[in-house]
C-alpha positions as CSV (number, residue, x, y, z in Angstrom):
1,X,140.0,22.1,71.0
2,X,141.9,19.6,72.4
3,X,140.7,16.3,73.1
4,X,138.4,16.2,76.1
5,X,138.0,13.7,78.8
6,X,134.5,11.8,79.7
7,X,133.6,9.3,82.3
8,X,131.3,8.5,84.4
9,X,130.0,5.4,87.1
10,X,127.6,2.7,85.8
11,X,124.6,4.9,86.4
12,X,125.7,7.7,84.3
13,X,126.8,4.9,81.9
14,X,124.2,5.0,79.2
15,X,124.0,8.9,79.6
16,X,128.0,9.1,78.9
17,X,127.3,6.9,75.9
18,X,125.2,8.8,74.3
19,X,127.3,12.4,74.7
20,X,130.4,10.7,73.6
21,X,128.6,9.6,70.6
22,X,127.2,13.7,69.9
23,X,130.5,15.2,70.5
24,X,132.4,12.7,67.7
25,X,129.4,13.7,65.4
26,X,130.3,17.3,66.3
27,X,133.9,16.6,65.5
28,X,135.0,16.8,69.2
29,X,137.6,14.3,70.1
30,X,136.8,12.6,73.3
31,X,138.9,10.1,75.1
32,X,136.7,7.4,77.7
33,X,138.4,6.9,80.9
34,X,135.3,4.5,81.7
35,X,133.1,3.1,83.4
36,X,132.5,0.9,80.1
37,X,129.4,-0.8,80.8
38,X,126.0,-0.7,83.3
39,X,127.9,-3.0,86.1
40,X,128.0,-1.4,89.5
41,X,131.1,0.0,89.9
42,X,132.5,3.1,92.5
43,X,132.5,6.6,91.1
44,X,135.3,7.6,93.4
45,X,137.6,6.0,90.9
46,X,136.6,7.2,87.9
47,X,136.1,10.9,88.8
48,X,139.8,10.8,90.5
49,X,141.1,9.0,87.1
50,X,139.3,12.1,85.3
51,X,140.9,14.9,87.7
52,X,144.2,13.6,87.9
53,X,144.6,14.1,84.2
54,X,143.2,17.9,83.9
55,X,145.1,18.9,87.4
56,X,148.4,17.5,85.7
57,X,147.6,19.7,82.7
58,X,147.4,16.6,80.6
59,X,144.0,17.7,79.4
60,X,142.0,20.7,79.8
61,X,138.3,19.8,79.8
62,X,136.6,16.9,80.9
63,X,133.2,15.8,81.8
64,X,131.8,13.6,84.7
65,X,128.4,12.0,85.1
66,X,127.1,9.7,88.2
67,X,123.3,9.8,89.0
68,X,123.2,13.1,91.0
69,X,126.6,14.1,90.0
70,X,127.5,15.0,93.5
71,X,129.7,11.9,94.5
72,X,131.7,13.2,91.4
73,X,131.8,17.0,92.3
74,X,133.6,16.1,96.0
75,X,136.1,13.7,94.6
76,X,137.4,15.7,91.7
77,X,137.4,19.2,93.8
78,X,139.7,17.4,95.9
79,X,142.5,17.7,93.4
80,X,144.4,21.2,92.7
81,X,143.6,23.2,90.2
82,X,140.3,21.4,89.0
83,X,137.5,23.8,89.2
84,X,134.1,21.0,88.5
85,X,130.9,22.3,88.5
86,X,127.6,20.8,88.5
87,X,125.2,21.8,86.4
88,X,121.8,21.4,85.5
89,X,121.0,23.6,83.0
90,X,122.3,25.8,80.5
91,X,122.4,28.7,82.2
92,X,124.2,27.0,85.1
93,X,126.6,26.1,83.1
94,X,127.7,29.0,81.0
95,X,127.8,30.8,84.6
96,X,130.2,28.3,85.9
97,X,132.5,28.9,82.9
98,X,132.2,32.8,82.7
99,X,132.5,33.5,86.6
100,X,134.7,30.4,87.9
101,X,136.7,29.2,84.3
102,X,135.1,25.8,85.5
103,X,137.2,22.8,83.5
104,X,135.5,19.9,84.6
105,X,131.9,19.6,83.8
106,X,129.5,17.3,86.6
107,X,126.1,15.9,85.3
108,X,123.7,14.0,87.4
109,X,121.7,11.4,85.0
110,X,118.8,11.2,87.3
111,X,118.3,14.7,86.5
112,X,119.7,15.8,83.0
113,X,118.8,14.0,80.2
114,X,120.3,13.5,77.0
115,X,118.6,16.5,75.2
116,X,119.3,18.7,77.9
117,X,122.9,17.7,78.6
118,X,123.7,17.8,75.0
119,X,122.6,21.6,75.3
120,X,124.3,22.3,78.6
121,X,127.7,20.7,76.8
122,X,127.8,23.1,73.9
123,X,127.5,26.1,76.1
124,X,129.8,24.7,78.3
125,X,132.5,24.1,75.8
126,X,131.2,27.3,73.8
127,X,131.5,29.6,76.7
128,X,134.8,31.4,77.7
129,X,136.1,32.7,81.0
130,X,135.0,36.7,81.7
131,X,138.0,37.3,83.5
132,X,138.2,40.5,85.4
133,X,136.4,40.5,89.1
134,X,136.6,37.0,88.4
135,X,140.0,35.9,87.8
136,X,140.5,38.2,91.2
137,X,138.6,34.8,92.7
138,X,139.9,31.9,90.8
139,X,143.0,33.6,91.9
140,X,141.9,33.6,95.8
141,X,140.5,29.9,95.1
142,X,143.9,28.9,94.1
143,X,145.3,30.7,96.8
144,X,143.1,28.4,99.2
145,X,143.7,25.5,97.8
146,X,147.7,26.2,97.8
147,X,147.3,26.8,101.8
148,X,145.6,23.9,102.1
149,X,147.9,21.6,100.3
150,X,151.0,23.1,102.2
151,X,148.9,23.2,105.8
152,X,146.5,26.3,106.7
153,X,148.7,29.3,107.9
């Protein structure tokens, strides 16, 4: 696997420490586009700096974390071809791999902690797309998000 992305704001800070350090021990390379410590900061940036880089191809895999992860879902949806799901447990997020070939990975610190994420990024990462029916509606998502970008028709 190619090296995957990480960040997070100052509240998912100490939560994105700790996964970066368990993917390196699991010989995942991981590259920190920041926040880099617990100062108050705004998500926006760092969940836009994240997207950017997997909707340019750049990178195909990277993981966000804010305190409910939601701030970080809107702003990296916004960007074509990124397909971010968050997830709160395992099951979650093998679904959002299987049926939507998610690439960006949202956690919410206030409500996954360390164990748990650790366990929700394996089967993330160990999880492939299904295909079939569902490549019929990534297809129709990136359809939508084409008519969007070029103005509804």
């Amino acid at each position: 696997m190619s090296k995957l992305l990480i960040a997070s704001d100052h509240a998912g800070f100490s939560l994105k420490e700790k996964l970066k350090a368990y993917l390196k021990e699991k010989g995942i390379g991981v590259k920190d586009l920041g926040t880099y410590s617990k100062e108050r900061c705004d998500y926006p940036l760092y969940a836009y700096e994240l997207a950017k880089n997997i909707a340019s191809g750049k990178y195909k895999r990277g993981i966000l974390i804010c305190k409910s992860g939601i701030g970080n879902s809107i702003v990296a949806n916004r960007l074509p071809g990124v397909r971010a799901a968050l997830c709160h447990n395992i099951t979650i997020a093998r679904l959002s791999r299987e049926h939507n070939d998610s690439n960006v990975l949202v956690l919410g610190s206030a409500f996954v902690k360390a164990d748990l994420a650790k366990r929700i990024i394996l089967a993330w990462l160990n999880t492939g797309f299904s295909g079939g029916r569902h490549l019929k509606r990534v297809k129709l998502i990136n359809c939508i998000d084409q008519k969007i970008r070029g103005g509804v028709k």
